[in-house]
N, C-alpha and C positions, 0 to 999 in steps of 0.2 A: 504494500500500500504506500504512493505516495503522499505523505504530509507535508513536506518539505518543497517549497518554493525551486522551481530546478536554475542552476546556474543559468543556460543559456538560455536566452534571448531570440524569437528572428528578427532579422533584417528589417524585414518587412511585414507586418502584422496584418497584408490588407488580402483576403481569402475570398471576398466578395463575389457572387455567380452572375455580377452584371449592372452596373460597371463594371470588368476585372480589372487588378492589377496593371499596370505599366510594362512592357519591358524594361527588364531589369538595368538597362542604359541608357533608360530616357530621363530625359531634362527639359525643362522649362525653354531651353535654349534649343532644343531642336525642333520648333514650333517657328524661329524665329525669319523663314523663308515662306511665311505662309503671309499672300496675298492682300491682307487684310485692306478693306477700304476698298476693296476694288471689286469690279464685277465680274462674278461666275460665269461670264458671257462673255467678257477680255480676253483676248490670245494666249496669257500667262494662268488665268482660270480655266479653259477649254482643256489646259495644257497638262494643269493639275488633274483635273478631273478626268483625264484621259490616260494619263499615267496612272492613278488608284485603279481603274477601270482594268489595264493591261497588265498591270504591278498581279495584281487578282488571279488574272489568268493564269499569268507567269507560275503564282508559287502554288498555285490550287490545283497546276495541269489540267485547266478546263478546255475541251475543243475547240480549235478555231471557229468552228460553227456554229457555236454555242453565244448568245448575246446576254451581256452581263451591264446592268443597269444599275445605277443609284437613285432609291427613292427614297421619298421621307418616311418618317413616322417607324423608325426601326426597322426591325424583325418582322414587327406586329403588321405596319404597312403594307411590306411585301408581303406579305401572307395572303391579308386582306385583297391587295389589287390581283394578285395573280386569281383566287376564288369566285373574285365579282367579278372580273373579266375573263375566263377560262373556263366558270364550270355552268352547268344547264343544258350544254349539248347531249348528255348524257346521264343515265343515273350516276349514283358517285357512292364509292366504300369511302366511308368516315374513320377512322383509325385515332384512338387517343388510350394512353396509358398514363398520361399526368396531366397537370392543368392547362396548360397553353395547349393540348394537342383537345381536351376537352371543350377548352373556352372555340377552338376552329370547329369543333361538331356542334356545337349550339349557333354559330352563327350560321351555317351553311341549314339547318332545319328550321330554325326559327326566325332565323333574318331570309337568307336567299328561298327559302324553303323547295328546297331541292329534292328530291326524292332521293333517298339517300337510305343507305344500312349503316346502322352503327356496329363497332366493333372494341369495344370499351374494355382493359385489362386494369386489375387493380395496380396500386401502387405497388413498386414491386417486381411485377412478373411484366410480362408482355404477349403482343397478340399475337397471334400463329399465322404470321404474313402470307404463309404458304397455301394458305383459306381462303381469300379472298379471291373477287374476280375483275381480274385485270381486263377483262374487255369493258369493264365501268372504268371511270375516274376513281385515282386512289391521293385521299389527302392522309399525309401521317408526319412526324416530329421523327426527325432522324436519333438525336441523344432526347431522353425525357429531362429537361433540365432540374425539373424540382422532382423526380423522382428518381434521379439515379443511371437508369435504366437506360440501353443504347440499342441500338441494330447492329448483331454480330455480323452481319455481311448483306449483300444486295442479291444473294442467291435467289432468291423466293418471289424475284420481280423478274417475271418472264421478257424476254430480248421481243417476242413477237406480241406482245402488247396492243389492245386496242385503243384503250385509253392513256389517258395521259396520268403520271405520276406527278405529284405537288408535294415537296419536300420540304420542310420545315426546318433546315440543318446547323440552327443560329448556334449552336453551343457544341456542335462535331467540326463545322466547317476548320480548317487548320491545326484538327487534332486528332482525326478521324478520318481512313480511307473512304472517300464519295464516289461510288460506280459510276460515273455519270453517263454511262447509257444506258443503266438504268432510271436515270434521272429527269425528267423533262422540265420540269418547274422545281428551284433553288432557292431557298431563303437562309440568310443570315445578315446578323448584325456587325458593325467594327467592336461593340462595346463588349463581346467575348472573347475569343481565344486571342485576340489581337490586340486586349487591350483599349481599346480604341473608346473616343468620346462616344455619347448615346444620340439616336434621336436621327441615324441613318443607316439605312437598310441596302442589302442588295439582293437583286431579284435576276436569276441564270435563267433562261429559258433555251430547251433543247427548238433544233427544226422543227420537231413534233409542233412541239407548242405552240411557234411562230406560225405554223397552217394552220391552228385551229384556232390563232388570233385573227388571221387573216379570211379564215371560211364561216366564223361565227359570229353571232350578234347575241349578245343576251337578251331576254325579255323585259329587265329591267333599267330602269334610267343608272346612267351609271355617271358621277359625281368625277368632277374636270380631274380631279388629282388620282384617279384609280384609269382613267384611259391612258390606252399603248397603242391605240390606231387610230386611225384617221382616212377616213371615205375608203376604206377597207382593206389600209396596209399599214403597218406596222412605223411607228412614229420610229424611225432608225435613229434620231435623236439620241434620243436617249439611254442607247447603250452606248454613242460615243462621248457622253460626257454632257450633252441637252437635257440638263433633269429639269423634270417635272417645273419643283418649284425653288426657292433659292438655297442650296445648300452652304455649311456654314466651310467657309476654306479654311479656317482654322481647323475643322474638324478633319477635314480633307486632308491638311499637311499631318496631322496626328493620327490620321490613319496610313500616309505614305511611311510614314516612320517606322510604323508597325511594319508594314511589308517588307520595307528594306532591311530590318533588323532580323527577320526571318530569311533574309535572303544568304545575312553575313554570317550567318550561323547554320546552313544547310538546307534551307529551304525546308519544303511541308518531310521530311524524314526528321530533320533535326525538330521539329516542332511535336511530332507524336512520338517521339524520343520522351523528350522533356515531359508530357503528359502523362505518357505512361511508368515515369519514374516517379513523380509527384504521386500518382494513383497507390503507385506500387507500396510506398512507406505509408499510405493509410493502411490500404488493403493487409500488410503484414503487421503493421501495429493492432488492426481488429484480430485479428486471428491469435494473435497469443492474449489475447483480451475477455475473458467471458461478459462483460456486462458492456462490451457495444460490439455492433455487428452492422455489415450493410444492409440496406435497405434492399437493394437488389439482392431476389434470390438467386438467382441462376449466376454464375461465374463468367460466363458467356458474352454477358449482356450487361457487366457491369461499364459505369460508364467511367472514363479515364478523366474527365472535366468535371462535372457536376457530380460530386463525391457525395452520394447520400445516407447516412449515416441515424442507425435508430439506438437507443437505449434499451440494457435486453435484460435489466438489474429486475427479480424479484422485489425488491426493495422499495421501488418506485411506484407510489399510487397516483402520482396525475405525474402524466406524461410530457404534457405541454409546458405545465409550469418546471417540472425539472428541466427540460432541454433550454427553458428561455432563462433560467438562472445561471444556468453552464455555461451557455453564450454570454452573458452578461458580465459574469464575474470574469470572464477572459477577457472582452472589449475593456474593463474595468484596469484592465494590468498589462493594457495595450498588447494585447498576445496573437488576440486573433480575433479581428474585427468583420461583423455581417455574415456570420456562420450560421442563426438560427435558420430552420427550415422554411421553405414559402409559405405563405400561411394557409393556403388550400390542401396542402400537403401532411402528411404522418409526422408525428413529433419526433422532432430528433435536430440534427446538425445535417448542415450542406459545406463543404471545404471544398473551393474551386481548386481543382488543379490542373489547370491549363497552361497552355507554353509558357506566360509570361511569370509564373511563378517557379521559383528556388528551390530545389528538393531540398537543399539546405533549411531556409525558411519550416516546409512542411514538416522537416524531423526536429527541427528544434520546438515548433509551436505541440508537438504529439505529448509529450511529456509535460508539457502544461496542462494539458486536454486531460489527462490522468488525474494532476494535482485537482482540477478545478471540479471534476466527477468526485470525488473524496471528499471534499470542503462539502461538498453540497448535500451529496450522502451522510455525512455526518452533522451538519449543520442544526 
């Protein structure tokens, strides 16, 4: 039993599932090339925004054929526009195993009211990909960020597909191999495994999807900032850098940072290097642990990023309130800040371990996690 305060320290106490962390070389001073004052529309912003655009390609290995977009309103955004604009042609498999992949099946039945099958796994486990029918539309969350939970491979998404796949990948994206021929429709944000500020999204769209942007109309009015065509071909805009609506170039230059700093360190191998070594000192810190465990049950499917984490102590009669005391008393002693669970989620702890954090960091914060489980337990 630890009683005892542990000698070390991390670096960096900031564990957050989004915001994340910074790369571990960034400064206030490598922001200082960014545009400011000027317009996203300028030669030197076209220039920016077209470089994040290809920087993307570059370390993601997305196909040339494949068009990669920035639009607002995060993750969340691109979710949204690709849905309102993409889906109705078809029935559609709804797919969610944690809350963000829940909150995309409530909107698609209740907002778009799509004809749709649900396909719902508790927190935890995951759906049986291999069930579904890919001659529909498939919407699904590649890692479940507030639950742990990932997609061990893209086996299960047939190559001769009639629909189209809408991927959800904001917290796998640079941490996580992405089949992308399996893939048609791409979401992620800057503000996970990159680090990146919040509040900009990017949206990959395969050929597939560019024909059935081009061959379809929705039924419904669809709202200026979710349109990607125009008199019925694809606003090419805006995969080169023409977004939507004003994005911020500060945010722009703090996410070229990101790239480049993924670049100088190995590109996407060095980056699920890093992930999966952060994963790995929870994963083996739980296992010689009896009173915490992951959230994920299957080994398979644990997720390398969003480390989800439950309390497994007999001893505990409310759940919630011990995990938000654990987190607290750690924020408390600047140990490990933004660790408590999402709040739709199982009581327990979430520890980001994505590229841009220190396996160092994660083993020196482990042995806090011990002390601060103890205090509390005996409290």
């Amino acid at each position: 039993m630890t009683t005892q305060q542990p000698a070390t320290r991390p670096a960096n106490p900031r564990f957050s599932s989004g915001p994340c962390a910074k790369p571990p070389t960034w400064t206030l001073d490598a922001l200082q090339d960014a545009p400011l004052g000027r317009s996203h529309r300028a030669a030197v912003g076209k220039e920016k925004l077209k470089a994040a655009i290809e920087t993307t390609r570059d370390v993601l290995g997305i196909p040339a054929d494949y068009k990669i977009g920035i639009v607002p309103a995060s993750d969340t955004g691109a979710v949204e526009m690709a849905m309102w604009s993409l889906l109705g042609e078809r029935p559609v498999q709804m797919v969610a195993w944690e809350s963000f992949g829940s909150g995309w099946v409530s909107d698609v039945v209740n907002q778009l009211k799509i004809e749709a099958t649900k396909h719902v796994a508790d927190y935890g486990e995951i759906v049986d990909m291999a069930a579904l029918d890919y001659d529909q539309d498939v919407v699904f969350t590649w890692n479940g960020t507030t639950s742990g939970v990932r997609m061990p491979n893209g086996d299960a998404i047939p190559a001769d597909r009639a629909g189209l796949t809408i991927c959800d990948a904001t917290s796998a994206a640079f941490a996580q191999d992405l089949p992308w021929d399996k893939l048609d429709v791409t979401t992620f944000s800057w503000q996970k495994v990159m680090g990146g500020e919040a509040a900009h999204g990017m949206l990959i769209l395969s050929p597939r999807a560019v024909e059935r942007l081009e061959s379809y109309t929705p039924a419904w009015p669809m709202p200026k900032i979710f349109r990607l065509t125009k008199g019925g071909k694809l606003i090419d805009g805006i995969f080169t850098g023409a977004t939507i609506n004003t994005p911020s170039m500060l945010c722009v230059e703090d996410y070229l940072f990101g790239l480049n700093w993924a670049k100088s360190i190995g590109g996407l191998d060095a980056l699920k290097m890093r992930a999966d070594a952060n994963a790995r000192a929870v994963w083996n810190f739980c296992a010689t642990r009896d009173w915490i465990d992951n959230l994920a049950v299957a080994k398979e499917t644990r997720s390398n990023t969003s480390v989800c984490l439950k309390f497994t102590d007999d001893r505990i009669t409310d759940g919630a309130a011990f995990a938000k005391a654990v987190a607290k008393r750690l924020e408390a002693e600047n140990i490990a800040l933004d660790i408590g669970a999402y709040r739709d989620a199982p009581a327990g702890l979430r520890i980001w371990c994505g590229a841009t954090v220190e396996t160092s960091d994660i083993e020196a914060m482990l042995p806090w996690l011990e002390w601060a489980f103890h205090a509390e337990i005996n409290a």
